[in-house]
Steps between C-alpha positions, in 0.01 A plus 500: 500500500679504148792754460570651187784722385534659204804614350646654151352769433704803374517805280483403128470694156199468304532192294695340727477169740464367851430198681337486826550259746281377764575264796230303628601365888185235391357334182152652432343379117392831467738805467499839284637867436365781550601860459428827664603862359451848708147575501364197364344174655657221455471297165558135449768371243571170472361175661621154569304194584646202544722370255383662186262698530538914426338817449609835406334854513464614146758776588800261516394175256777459278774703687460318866589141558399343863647182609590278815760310667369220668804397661614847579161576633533850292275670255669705211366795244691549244441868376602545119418851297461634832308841444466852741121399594669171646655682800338424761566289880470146343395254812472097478158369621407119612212300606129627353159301453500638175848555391467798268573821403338646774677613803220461772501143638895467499580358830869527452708798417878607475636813586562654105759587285521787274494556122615820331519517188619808266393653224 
């Protein structure tokens, strides 16, 4: 069972930044962000596989960087030009056959941290 547990999330005006953290109690190759606002299924945002591979939702290209820690075990988003449509729960995600954007087929999921961001 991998634990993760996400933290920095915060209340932010629009055009501001953030960096969320994720701990990973285990290595796993693949491991993502996703994002969830009231009323709204959950979205994917950023994916890492491996050592250099990443993908983005079209939403955040540009303004959202994902990276790892290999020694730290701990995934990081950094959040730049945050806007009000990025408030949302924002939740770390590991281990999937496919390893996209997609939530279903996550095995592995942390608890959230939430993203508000002002207008």
């Amino acid at each position: 069972q991998v634990q993760l547990v996400e933290s920095g999330g915060g209340s932010v005006q629009a055009g501001g930044s953030l960096r969320l953290s994720c701990v990973a109690s285990e290595y796993r190759a693949c491991m993502s962000w996703f994002r969830q606002a009231p009323g709204k299924e959950r979205e994917g945002v950023a994916v890492k596989y491996g050592f250099s591979s990443t993908r983005y939702a079209d939403s955040v290209q540009g303004r959202f960087t994902i990276s790892r820690d290999y020694a730290k075990n701990t995934l990081y988003l950094q959040m730049n030009s945050l806007k009000s449509e990025d408030s949302a729960m924002y939740y770390c995600a590991a281990e999937a056959s496919d390893c996209g954007l997609a939530p279903s087929g996550y095995k592995y999921w942390g608890q959230g941290t939430q993203v508000t961001v002002s207008s």
